[in-house]
N, C-alpha and C positions, 0 to 999 in steps of 0.2 A: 283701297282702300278706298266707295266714294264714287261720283262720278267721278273722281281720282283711280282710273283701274293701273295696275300696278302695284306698295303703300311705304314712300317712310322719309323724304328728307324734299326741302323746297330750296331753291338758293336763288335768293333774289339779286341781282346786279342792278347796281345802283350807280351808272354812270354818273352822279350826282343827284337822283329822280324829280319830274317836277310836282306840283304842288296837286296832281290829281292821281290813285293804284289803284271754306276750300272747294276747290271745282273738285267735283266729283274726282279724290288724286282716282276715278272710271269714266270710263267712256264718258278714285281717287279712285279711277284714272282711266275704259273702252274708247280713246282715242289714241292714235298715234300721231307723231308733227318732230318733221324735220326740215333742216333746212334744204330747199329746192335751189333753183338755179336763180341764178340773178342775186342771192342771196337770203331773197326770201324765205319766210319757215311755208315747206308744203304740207298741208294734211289732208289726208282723204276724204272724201265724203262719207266720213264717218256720222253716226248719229247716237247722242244720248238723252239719255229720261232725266233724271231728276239726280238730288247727291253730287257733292263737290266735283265729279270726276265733268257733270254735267258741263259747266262752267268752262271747264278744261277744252270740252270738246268745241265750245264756241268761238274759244280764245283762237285769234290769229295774229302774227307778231312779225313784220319785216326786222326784227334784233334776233341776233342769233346767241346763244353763249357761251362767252370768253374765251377762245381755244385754253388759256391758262388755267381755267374754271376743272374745264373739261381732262384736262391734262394729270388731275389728282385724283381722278376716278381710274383705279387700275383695277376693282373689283365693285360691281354692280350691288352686289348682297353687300359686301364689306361695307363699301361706303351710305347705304341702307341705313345698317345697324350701328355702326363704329361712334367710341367719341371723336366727334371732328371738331371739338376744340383745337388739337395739336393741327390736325390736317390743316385747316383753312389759316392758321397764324400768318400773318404778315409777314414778308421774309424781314423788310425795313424794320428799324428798332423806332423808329419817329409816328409808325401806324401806332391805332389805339387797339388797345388788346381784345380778341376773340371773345363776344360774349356769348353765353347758352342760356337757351330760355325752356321750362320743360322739366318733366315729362306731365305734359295734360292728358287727362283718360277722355276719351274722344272717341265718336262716331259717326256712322255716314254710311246714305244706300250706296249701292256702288252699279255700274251702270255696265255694258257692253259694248260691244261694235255697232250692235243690232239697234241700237240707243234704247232698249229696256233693262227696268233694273231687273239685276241675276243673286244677287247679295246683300245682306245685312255685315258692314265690314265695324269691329271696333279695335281699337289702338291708342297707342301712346304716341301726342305728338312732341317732339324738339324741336327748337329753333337754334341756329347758331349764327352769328352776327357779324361780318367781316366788314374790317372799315379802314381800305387802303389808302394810304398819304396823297394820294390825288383826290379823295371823297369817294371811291364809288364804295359801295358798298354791295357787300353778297350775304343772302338768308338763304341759308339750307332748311329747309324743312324737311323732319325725316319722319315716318312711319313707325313706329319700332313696336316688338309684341303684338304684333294683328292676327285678329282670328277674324275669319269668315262663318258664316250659316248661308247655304243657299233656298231660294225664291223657283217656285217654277216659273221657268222662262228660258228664250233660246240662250243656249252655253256662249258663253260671254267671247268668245272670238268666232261665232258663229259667221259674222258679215266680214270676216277679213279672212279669205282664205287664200292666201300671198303667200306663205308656209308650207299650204296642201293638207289642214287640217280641215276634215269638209265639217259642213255643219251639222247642230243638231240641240238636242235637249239637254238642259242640267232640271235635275230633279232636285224637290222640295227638302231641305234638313241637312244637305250631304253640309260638312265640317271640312275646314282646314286653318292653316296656317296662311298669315301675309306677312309683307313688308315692301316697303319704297321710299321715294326720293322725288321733290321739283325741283327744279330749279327756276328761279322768277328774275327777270330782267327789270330792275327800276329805269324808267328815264334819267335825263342828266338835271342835276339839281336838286334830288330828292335830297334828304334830310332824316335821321332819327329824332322822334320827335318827343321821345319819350323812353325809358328804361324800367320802366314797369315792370314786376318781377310776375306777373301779370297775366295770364293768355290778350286779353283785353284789357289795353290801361285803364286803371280806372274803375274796372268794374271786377274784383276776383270771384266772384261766384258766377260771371255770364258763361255760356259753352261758350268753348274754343271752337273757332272755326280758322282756316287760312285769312279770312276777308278781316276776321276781327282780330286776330295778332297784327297784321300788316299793314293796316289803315287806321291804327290806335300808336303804332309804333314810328311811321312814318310816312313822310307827308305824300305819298303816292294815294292812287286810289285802285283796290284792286277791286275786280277783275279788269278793269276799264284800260288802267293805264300802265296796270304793274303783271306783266300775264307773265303764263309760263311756256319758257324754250325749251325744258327737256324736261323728262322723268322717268320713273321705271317703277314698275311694280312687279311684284314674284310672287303667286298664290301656287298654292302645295295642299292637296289633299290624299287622305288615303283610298286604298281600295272602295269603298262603300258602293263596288257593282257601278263604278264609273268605268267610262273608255277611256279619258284621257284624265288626266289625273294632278298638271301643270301647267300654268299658264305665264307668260310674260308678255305685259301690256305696259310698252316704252316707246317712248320717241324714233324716231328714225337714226338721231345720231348716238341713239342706246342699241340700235339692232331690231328695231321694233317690236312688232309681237310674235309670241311664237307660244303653240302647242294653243291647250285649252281646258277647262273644265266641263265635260262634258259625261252627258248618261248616253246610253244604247238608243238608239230611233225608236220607236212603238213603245205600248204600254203605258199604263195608268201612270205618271207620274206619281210619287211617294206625298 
């Protein structure tokens, strides 16, 4: 969904965040990023165009997230689309109760491996709000209802071919279906600064973007200070005289990418 490739939930960990925090969730989301050695998140030299997934691919983050975070994800789609009011609930009775913000009708180019945009992605975003008795705090942002239109340009896992999906073309019009998930790490001291029912406090007719839910809500600054450690997206098209016909563009600790949308090599593009 975005330079967001992958489309459908963000979850920000808020060690407490400091006083500074959508990337294409393509390349909204054609990047992958997991954690490397030493601790650090490794990403490839991946490259993206424009659309929140863009942002995504910039982002670079020594925080990893939460193994407990991580621990509630037993299905990638599931936790995508699900309500995760119940899922993220504090187990403590003394935490402040799980808020949901959503569903904003939202859109975003979406971007590749190749760093060009391959799609026009639109969707419904949710936010869900966790806020455990130590302060930190976790935003899921989720994807939900995405549909694609494709762009001519290389098939959006064209430059990552780690899988054995070689490269090649998506052609003009072809449709399908999305859905995903970020997860965003706040620093320590961050703060809710706001409950706006809102995409944007403050402002209810501005687009929704990741940037504007997250840096109207709390005192982080994103993309700066508040990035994202993981996500996953799941785009699904049908036949339309495609080769490949699925793609998954996620994180290294989601399984990264695999498969692709992709037309036949030669001929006039549609």
């Amino acid at each position: 969904m975005f330079r967001l490739i992958a489309i459908s939930v963000v979850i920000l960990v808020a060690a407490g965040c400091g006083s500074t925090g959508l990337v294409n969730p393509g390349s909204g989301a054609g990047v992958s990023g997991a954690p490397g050695p030493g601790g650090m998140v490794s990403r490839p030299p991946l490259r993206t165009s424009g659309g929140e997934k863009a942002v995504l691919a910039r982002s670079a983050s020594a925080t990893l997230t939460d193994p407990s975070i991580l621990a509630l994800i037993t299905d990638d789609d599931f936790f995508s689309t699900a309500d995760l009011t119940l899922v993220l609930t504090p187990a403590s009775a003394n935490a402040s109760p799980t808020e949901h913000y959503g569903p904003y009708p939202s859109g975003s180019p979406d971007s590749g491996t190749c760093g060009t945009d391959w799609a026009q992605d639109t969707f419904n975003r949710h936010f869900t709000v966790r806020t455990s008795t130590d302060g930190t705090i976790v935003v899921v942002q989720q994807f939900k209802k995405g549909s694609f239109e494709t762009i001519a340009a290389p098939s959006p896992g064209s430059c990552d071919d780690t899988d054995g999906s070689p490269p090649g073309p998506v052609h003009a019009g072809k449709t399908g279906s999305m859905h995903g998930y970020w997860i965003h790490t706040l620093p320590p001291g961050t703060t809710q600064t706001s409950h706006d029912s809102s995409c944007v406090a403050g402002a209810p007719n501005a687009p929704c973007t990741t940037a504007g839910f997250i840096n109207s809500h709390f005192s982080c600054a994103y993309p700066t200070t508040c990035v994202v450690t993981t996500f996953f997206f799941h785009y699904a098209a049908g036949d339309q005289q495609l080769v490949e016909h699925e793609w998954k563009n996620a994180s290294a600790d989601r399984g990264g990418n695999h498969g692709d949308i992709r037309s036949p090599n030669g001929g006039v593009p549609e």
